[in-house]
N, C-alpha and C positions, 0 to 999 in steps of 0.2 A: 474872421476878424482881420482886418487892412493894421497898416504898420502905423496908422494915425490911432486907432483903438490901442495897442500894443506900446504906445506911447502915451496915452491915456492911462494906461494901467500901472506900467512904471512910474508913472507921476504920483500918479494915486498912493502905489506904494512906499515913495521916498516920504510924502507928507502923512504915512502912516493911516490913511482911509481905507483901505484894502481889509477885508475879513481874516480871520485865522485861518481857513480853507485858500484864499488867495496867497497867503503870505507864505504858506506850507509847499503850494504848487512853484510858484517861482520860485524860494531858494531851493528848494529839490532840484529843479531844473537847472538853473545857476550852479547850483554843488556837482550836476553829475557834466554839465557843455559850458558852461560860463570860465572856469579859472583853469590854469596848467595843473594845479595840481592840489593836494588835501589842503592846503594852506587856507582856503577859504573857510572851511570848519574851524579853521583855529580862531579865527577873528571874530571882535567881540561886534554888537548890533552897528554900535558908531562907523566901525571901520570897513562892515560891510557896506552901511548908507554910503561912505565915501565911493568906495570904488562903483560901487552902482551910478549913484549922481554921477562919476565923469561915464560911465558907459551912455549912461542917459543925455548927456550933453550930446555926445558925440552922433546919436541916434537924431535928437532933433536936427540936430545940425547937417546928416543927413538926408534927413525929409525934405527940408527943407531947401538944402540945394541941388537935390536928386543925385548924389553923387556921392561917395563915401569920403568921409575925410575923418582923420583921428586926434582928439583930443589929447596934445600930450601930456603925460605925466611925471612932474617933476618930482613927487615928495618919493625920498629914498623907499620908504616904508613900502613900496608896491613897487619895487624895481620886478619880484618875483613874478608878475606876468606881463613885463611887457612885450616878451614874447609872443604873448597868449591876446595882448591888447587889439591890435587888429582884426585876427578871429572874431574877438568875443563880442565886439561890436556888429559887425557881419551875422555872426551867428545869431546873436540877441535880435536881430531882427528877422534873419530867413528862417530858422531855425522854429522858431516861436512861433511866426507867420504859419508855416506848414503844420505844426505841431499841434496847434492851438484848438484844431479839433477834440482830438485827443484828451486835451489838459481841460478844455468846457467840459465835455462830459463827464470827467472826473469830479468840478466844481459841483457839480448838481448834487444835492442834498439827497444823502443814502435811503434817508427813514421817508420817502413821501409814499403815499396811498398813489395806486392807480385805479382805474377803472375803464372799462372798455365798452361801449356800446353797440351790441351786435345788432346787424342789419335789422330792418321793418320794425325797429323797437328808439322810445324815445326814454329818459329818465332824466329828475330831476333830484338834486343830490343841496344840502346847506352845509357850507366849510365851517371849521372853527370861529371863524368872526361873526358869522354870522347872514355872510355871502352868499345869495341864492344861486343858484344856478343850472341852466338848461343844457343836457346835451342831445345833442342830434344822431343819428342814426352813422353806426360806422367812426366817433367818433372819439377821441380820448384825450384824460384829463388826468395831471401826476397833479399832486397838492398835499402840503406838508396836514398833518390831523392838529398842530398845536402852530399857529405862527408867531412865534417868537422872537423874530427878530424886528429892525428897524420899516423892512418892509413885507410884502405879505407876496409870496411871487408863486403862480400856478404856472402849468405846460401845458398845453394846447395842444390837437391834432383830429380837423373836421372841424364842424359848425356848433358852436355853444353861442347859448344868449345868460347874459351876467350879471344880476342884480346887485351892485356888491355893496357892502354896507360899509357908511361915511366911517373914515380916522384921517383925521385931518395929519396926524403924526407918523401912520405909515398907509404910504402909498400901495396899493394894490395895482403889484403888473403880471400880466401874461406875454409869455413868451411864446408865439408860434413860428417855429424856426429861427426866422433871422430876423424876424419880426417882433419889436416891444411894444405891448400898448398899458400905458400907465394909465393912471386914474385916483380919484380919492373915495370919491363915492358916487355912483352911477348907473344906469341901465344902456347896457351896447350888445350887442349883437357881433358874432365873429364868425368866419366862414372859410376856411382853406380848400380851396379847389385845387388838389396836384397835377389834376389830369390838363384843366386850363393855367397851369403856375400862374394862379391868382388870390389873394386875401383881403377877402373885404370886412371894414371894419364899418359899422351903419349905430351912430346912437340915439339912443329912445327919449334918453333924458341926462342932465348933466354936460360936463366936458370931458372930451379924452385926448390923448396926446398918444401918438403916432411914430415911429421909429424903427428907420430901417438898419440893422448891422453900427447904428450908433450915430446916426443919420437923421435927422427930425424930417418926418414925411409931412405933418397934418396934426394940428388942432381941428377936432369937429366938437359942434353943438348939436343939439336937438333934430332929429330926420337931416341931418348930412352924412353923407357917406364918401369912403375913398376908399377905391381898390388898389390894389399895390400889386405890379408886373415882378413875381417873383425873379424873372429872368433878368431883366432892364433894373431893377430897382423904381422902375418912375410909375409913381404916383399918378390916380386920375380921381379927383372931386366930383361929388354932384348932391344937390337933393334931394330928397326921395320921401316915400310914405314909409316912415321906419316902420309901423303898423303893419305893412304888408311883408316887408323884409321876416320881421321875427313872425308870421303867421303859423309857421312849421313849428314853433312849440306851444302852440295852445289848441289843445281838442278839443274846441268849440269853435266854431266857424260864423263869424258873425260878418255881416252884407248891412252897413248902415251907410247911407247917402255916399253907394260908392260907385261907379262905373263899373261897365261889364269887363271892360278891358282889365282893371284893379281887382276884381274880382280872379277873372281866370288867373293873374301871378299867384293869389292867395293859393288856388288852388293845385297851381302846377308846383309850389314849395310843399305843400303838405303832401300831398296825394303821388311827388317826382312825379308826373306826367308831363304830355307837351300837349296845348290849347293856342289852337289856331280860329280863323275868323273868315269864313267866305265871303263875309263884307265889311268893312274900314268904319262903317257906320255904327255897325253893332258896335262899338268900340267904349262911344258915346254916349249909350243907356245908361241912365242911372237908375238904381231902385236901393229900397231902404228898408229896415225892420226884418231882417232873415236872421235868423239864430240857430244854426244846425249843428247838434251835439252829439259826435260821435257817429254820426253818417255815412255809408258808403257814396263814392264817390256817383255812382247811378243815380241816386234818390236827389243829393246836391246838385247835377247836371239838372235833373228833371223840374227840380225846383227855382231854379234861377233862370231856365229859359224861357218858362211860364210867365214869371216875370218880366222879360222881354220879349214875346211872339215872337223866340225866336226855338231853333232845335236842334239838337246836337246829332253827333253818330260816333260812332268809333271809328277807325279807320284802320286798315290791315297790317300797320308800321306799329299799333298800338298810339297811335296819336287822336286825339277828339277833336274835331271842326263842328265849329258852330253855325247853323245856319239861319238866315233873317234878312230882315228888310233894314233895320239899324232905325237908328236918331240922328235928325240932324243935329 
């Protein structure tokens, strides 16, 4: 979290929008680094909002002109830290900033379900609302069994696809790392690659909104997609066959008016394999009408090149090359 979020939050708190679990984390904090001394416990809500609001002043005010500078404080009643005054605005910001790992993972809701998906295995699970959802091999999903609150918020880690069901009254967001993707009711597709620090968000249907560390990345609609450079924070858009993106969670493999090139992505998400082309032409076949359920990946090769005179082989890296004459 940057000291613009961190300022964010303090606002939130002066105007009383913060949760009980937020409001509990900052005066704990504030009670044990924020004042010289117990005198902060004595003070009634009023008088704590005061001295917060000027630390908060003083906070933007540093943001803002990259520079620390202190709001002074005239009213007798707080002469007791102004020793502590300069600290505490200092500290309220580096303090917090460093700390804030810490103090998130504390925020996170004790009672959520986990679940973990072990390799070469896929499962599909329905949340309290109603929520569909797919997850992918290797991947995991924290999510409260009753959502009760204003919003409805899951954890992410790996590729799920998310059918989630409409409330117009609480948004449904997932958190993958540093990454929000909200929504009200929609079908998207999520993908965290660690190993490429990349997260692609691709949706099927509906809108979704996009957010990095507090950051709006991307509004998408229907087959757009945008990856997000864990590393950089920057965003890349494009369109896509969202159809083929979510291929990996449905065990039926259907080839209706799709190219051969469209075809092999389907097949390299389901199957992880790598499908190369000994000619740029084969790329270009299309064919239609194939519905292969539950197939190993042999009998599908054998089947789709027939369709294209064309033929495959394995190759000693474990990669498959296809071989043919192509389409113009």
């Amino acid at each position: 979290m940057n000291r613009y979020n961190i300022e964010a939050l303090l606002d939130r708190y002066l105007k009383k929008e913060t949760s009980i679990e937020e409001n509990q984390l900052i005066e704990k904090w504030l009670a044990e680094n924020g004042n010289a001394d117990s005198d902060w416990q004595q003070l009634d809500r009023s008088s704590k909002d005061q001295w917060l609001s000027d630390v908060f002043m003083d906070i933007k005010a540093s943001i803002q002109q990259n520079e620390p500078k202190i709001v002074p404080i005239k009213s007798q009643k707080y002469l007791w830290y102004k020793i502590a005054g300069v600290a505490a605005a200092l500290i309220l910001v580096f303090s917090l900033y460093l700390t804030w790992p810490l103090l998130e993972k504390q925020m996170l809701p004790t009672d959520l379900t986990s679940i973990s998906i072990p390799d070469h295995e896929k499962k599909q699970i329905t949340l309290a609302d109603g929520t569909k959802v797919w997850l992918n091999e290797g991947s995991e999903l924290k999510y409260a069994k009753v959502f009760n609150g204003k919003t409805r918020e899951v954890y992410l880690s790996g590729e799920a696809y998310f059918d989630v069901k409409h409330d117009a009254s609480r948004p449904f967001l997932i958190h993958t790392g540093k990454v929000l993707t909200t929504v009200l009711g929609t079908a998207f597709n999520i993908k965290e690659d660690p190993s490429k620090h990349t997260l692609e968000v691709t949706v099927t249907r509906g809108k979704v909104s996009v957010a990095d560390d507090g950051k709006l990345l991307s509004i998408l609609t229907s087959n757009q997609q945008v990856s997000v450079d864990l590393l950089t924070g920057k965003p890349t858009e494009k369109i896509v066959d969202a159809k083929t993106v979510i291929a990996w969670q449905d065990n039926d493999m259907l080839f209706d008016d799709i190219t051969f090139a469209d075809a092999a992505i389907q097949l390299e998400q389901h199957f992880n394999v790598k499908i190369a082309f000994n000619n740029e032409k084969l790329k270009n076949c299309r064919f239609s009408g194939a519905t292969l359920r539950g197939d190993k990946l042999d009998k599908i090769l054998d089947v789709i090149t027939d369709f294209n005179n064309a033929t495959w082989k394995l190759k000693s890296n474990g990669h498959i090359m296809i071989y043919g004459e192509g389409c113009n």
